[in-house]
PAMARDO-898242 format. One record per residue (C-alpha): x, y, z; residue in one letter. Coordinates in steps of 0.2 Angstrom, whole numbers, plus 5000, padded with zeros to 4 digits. Example, Ala and Ser with C-alpha at 12.3 -4.5 7.8 and 13.67 -1.06 7.14 Angstrom:
# residues 2
506249785039A/506849955036S/
//
This chain:
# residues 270
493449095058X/494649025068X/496149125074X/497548975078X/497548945060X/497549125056X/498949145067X/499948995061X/499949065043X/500549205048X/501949135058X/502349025042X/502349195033X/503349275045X/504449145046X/505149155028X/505949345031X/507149245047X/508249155037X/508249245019X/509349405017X/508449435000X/506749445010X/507449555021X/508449675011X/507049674997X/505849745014X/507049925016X/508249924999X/506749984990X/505850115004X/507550185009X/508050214989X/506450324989X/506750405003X/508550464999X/507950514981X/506550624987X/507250685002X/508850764993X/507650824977X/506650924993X/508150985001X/508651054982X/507151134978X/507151224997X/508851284995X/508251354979X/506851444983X/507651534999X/508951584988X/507751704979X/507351874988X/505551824986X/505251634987X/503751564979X/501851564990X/501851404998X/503551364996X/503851315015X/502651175013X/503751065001X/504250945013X/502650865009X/503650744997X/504250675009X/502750635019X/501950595002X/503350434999X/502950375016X/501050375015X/501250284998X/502450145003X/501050115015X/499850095001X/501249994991X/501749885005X/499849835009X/499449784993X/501049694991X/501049595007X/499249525002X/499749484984X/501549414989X/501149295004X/500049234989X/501349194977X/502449124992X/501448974991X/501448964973X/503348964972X/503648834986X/502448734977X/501148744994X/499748824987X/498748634985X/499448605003X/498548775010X/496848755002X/496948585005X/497148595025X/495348655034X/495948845031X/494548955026X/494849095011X/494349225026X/495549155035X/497049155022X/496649335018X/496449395038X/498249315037X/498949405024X/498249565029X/499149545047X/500849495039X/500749645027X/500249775041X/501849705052X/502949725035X/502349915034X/502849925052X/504549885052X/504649985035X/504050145041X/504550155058X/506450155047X/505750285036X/505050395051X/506650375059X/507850405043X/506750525035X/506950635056X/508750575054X/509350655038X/508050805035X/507350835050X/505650805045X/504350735059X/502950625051X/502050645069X/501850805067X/500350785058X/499650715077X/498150635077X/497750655058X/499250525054X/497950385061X/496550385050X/497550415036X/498450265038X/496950155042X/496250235026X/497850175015X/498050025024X/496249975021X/496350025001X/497949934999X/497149785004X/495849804992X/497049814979X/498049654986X/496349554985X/496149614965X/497849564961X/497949394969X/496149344962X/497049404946X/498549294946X/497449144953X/496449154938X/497649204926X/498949114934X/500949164932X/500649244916X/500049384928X/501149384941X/501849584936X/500249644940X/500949604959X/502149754955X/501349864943X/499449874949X/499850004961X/500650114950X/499350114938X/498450204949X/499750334957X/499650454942X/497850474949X/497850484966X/498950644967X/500150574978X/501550704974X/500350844969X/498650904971X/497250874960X/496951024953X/498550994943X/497650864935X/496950894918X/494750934924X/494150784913X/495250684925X/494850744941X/493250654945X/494150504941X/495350564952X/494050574966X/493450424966X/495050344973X/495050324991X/496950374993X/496650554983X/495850595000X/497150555011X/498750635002X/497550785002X/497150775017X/499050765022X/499450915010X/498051015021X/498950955037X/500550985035X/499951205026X/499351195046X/497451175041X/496951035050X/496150865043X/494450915033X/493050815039X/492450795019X/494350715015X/494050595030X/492350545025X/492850525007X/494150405009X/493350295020X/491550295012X/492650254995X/493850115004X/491950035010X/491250024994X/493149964987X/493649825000X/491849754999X/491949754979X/493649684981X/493149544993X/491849484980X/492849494965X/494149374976X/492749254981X/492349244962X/493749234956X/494349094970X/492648994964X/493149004947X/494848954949X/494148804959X/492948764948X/494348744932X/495548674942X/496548824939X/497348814959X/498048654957X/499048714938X/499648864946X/500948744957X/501448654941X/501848784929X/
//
């Protein structure tokens, strides 16, 4: 693995958000949206409940929608910077000029995991601040917890990011929505605005054996002052392991069969 051509994809990643408004906007139009949505529907729901003479149990611990919608645009925006550097060589017609160059598959994918993580950056150090800004909510305030759970949703965005762009190089454009919708196929799942035991029982285990499950519980448990359980933590990564490495294989298969059908060089002429 050599880490010059590592860093000069990234560069030529990075390079397209200098020039190109859309880019840019597209990175915080979306993020900020969610933010201001959620943000107003938690400060309704708390001026709600104080206005009754005996609010709710638990009631003082809503603000966890807010910290839900950050931790899951870090999830989104993982999987979307993998799959999208991917399809920003299929639309500028380069994908033949990549492959082509002495650039190994680990080295294209090391790349587009560097340019996603500085995508997150940038989006949710915005969020942070807007989200301290407007409602007074402190994401570090969870401390030393905030780490390992955004390694842990870093790690199984990328996993999905590999999926879906072994996906689209073996089905080609036709399956190009599954850059946008393969992460919301699984958020009814991962109990990202609600705990699991909301969920119907048949569905739980399911429910379990999605590494982000863990980590939006985990938060929930931070933020009622618990602490980080030990099991949540070990949970999300055992399952983002056993994901990433099952991801990385499915990509390499998928990037064999591509190759073998000559499959890489119709998705630049379609």
């Amino acid at each position: 693995m050599s880490w010059p051509r590592i860093r000069a994809l990234v560069l030529r990643y990075t390079f397209l958000y200098t020039r190109s408004i859309p880019r840019v906007t597209e990175l915080f139009f979306w993020p900020i949206m969610d933010l201001l949505v959620w943000g107003y529907v938690t400060l309704y729901l708390q001026r709600l409940y104080a206005a009754q003479d005996t609010p709710p149990a638990g009631m003082g611990v809503i603000t966890f929608l807010l910290g839900a919608m950050i931790f899951w645009d870090i999830l989104y925006r993982a999987q979307q910077g993998t799959t999208l550097a991917f399809l920003e060589d299929i639309w500028a017609r380069n994908l033949l000029n990549i492959f082509v160059a002495p650039i190994r598959v680990s080295e294209f994918i090391v790349a587009t995991y560097l340019v996603s993580l500085l995508r997150i950056m940038v989006t949710v150090i915005v969020l942070i601040a807007l989200a301290w800004f407007l409602y007074a909510f402190n994401l570090f305030a969870l401390g030393f917890s905030l780490l390992p759970l955004f390694i842990n949703l870093l790690f199984m965005g990328w996993a999905l990011g590999m999926i879906t762009t072994g996906l689209i190089m073996r089905w080609g454009q036709a399956a190009e929505a599954l850059a946008w919708g393969v992460p919301f196929l699984i958020q009814p799942l991962a109990a990202v605005f609600y705990p699991v035991n909301v969920l119907p029982v048949w569905v739980q285990p399911v429910a379990l054996a999605i590494p982000a499950t863990h980590v939006f519980e985990g938060m929930r448990a931070v933020l009622r002052g618990e602490g980080l359980p030990g099991q949540y933590l070990f949970w999300a990564f055992a399952l983002n392991f056993v994901y990433v490495v099952a991801a990385a294989g499915f990509f390499r298969f998928m990037y064999e069969s591509a190759r073998r059908r000559g499959l890489l060089a119709k998705l630049v002429t379609q």
